[in-house]
N, C-alpha and C positions, 0 to 999 in steps of 0.2 A: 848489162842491158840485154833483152832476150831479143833474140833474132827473127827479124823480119825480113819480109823481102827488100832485096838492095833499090836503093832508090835510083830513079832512071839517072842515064848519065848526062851530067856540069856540062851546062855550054854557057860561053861567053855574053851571047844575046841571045835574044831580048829578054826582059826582064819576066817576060810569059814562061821561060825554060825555068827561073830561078821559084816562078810561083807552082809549077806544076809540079816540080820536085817538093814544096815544103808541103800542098794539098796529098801528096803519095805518103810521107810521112805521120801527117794528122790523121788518114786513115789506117793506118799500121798500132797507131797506139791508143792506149788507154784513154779515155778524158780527163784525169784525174793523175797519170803519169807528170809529172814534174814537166819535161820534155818539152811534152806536149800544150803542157800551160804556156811555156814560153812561144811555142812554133807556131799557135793561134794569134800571140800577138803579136808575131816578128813577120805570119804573112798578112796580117793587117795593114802593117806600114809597110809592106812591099806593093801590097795592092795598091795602097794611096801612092805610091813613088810612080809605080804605074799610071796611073791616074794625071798627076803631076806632069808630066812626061807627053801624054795624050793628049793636053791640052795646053800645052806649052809654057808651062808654069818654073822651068827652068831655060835661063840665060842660055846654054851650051846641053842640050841634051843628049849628045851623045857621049859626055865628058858625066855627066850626071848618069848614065844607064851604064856607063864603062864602072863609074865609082860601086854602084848602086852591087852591081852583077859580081865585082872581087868582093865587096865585102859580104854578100850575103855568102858566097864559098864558103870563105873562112869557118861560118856557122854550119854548112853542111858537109864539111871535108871534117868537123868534129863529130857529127854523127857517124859516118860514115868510118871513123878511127875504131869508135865503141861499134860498131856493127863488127867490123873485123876483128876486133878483139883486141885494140891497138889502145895505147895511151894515147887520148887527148890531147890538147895543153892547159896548163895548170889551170889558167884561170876559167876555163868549163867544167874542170874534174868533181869540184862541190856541187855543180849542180846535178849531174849524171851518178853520182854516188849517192845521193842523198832523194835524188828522184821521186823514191815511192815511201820517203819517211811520214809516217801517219799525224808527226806534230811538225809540221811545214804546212803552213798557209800557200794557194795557190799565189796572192799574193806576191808571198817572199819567193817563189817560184819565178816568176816575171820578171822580177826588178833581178833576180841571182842572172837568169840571160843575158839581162839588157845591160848590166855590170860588165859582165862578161865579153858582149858583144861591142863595146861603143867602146870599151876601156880599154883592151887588148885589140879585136879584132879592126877596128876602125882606122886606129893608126898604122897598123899595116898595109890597108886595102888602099889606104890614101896613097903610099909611096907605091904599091904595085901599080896604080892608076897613073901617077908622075909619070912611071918607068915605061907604060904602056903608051902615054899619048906625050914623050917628050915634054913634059911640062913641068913646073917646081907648083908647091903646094901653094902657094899664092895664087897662084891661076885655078886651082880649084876651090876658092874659100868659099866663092859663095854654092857653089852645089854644096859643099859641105856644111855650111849654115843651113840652107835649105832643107836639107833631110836633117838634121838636126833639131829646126825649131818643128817639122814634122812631128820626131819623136818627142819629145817635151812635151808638144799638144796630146799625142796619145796617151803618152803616161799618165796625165792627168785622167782621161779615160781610163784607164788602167784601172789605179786607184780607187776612182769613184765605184766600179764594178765591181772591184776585186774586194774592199773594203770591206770589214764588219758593218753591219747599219749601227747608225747613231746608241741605238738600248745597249748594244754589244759594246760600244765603245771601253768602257769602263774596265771589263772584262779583260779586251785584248787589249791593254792598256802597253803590255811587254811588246808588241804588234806595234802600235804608233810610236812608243822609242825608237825601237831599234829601226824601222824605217825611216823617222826621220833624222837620221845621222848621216843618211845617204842620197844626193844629190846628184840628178842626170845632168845639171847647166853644169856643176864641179868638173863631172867625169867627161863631159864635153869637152869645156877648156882644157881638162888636163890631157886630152886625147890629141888634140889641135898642135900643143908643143908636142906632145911628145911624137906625133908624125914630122914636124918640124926638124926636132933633134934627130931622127931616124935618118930624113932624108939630108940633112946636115952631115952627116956619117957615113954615107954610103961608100966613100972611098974606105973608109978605117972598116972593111969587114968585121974584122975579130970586135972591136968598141962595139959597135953597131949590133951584135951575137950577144954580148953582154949584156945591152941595154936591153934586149929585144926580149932576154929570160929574164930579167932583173923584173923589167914593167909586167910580165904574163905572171910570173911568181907572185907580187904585191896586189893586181887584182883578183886571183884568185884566192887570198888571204882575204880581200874583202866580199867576196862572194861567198864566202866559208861563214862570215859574220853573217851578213844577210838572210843564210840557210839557217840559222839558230834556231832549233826547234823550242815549239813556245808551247806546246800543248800534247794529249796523247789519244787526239780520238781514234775510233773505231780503224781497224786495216782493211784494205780492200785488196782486191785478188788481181 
């Protein structure tokens, strides 16, 4: 990843520090850098979370801004690896290596984040937020539903944007496979247990380190799929 200027520094609140860092970011990069496809749609739904929040559209909003703020980290303590020249973890490394590949749809750029992001980083963020406000992940389900059916409803957006039109269909025929094999509501649920089992474990360190590289390893094998290059147009600089 070529070096830009570091992104201002992580704070905890409000959810204005987590949006000002990802709008530092989308100016630093390309529009067509991989990255950055995904950083337009991850500060879309940070915006609406903000929004959400504003107008009281969460039960507990300091427990929804606490959840909101550890997970969006996780997505910029991975930029922030590749700025310093540092590994990742596994399940963003496909998207960050494959970033400027010329047969990746911005599409499959999107959904490789949002893979990324909800699969691995999400169940994490849930037990750091437990650990931060005393609380078991039952008492956050429904923030966590909430931004949840958020992003679902964006994806759908997503999609409709990012899509070939209808003439093209045909074409990117390899395009509508292999994206629908993959599933936000799946990687939702599967995200739900496995914060579950996370926080179930917290005593058993070592099990808990296992499961925690076991899960970052298997989503990154499926963000690897997701990046399949389908085509070979022109390169950009």
């Amino acid at each position: 990843m070529p070096r830009c200027e570091p992104l201002p520094p992580a704070v905890d609140t409000p959810v204005d520090g987590v949006i000002h860092r990802m709008r530092a970011l989308d100016a630093a990069l390309h529009p067509r850098d991989g990255v950055a496809v995904f950083n337009r749609v991850y500060l879309a739904v940070t915006q609406e979370v903000d929004r959400y929040v504003d107008t009281g559209r969460f039960a507990d909003p300091y427990a929804a801004v606490t959840l909101d703020v550890r997970f969006a980290r996780r997505y910029l303590d991975a930029v922030e690896a590749v700025l310093d020249e540092r590994r990742p973890p596994a399940c963003w490394r496909p998207l960050f290596q494959l970033r400027r590949h010329p047969g990746v749809r911005p599409l499959q750029f999107a959904l490789a984040g949002i893979n990324a992001h909800i699969g691995h980083d999400l169940a994490l963020a849930v037990v750091d937020t437990c650990r931060a406000l005393g609380c078991a992940p039952a008492e956050l389900e429904d923030e966590f539903d909430a931004v949840g059916d958020l992003l679902v409803s964006l994806e759908e957006r997503i999609r409709e944007d990012l899509m070939p039109g209808p003439d093209l269909l045909q074409i990117a025929d390899p395009l509508t496979h292999l994206l629908g094999s993959w599933s936000l509501e799946r990687a939702r649920d599967a995200t739900w247990t496995a914060a579950r089992a996370l926080w179930a474990l917290r005593e058993l360190p070592d099990v808990a380190e296992e499961f925690t590289d076991r899960l970052d390893t298997a989503v990154g094998f499926a963000g690897r799929m997701l990046l399949t290059p389908l085509s070979q147009p022109a390169r950009w600089c």
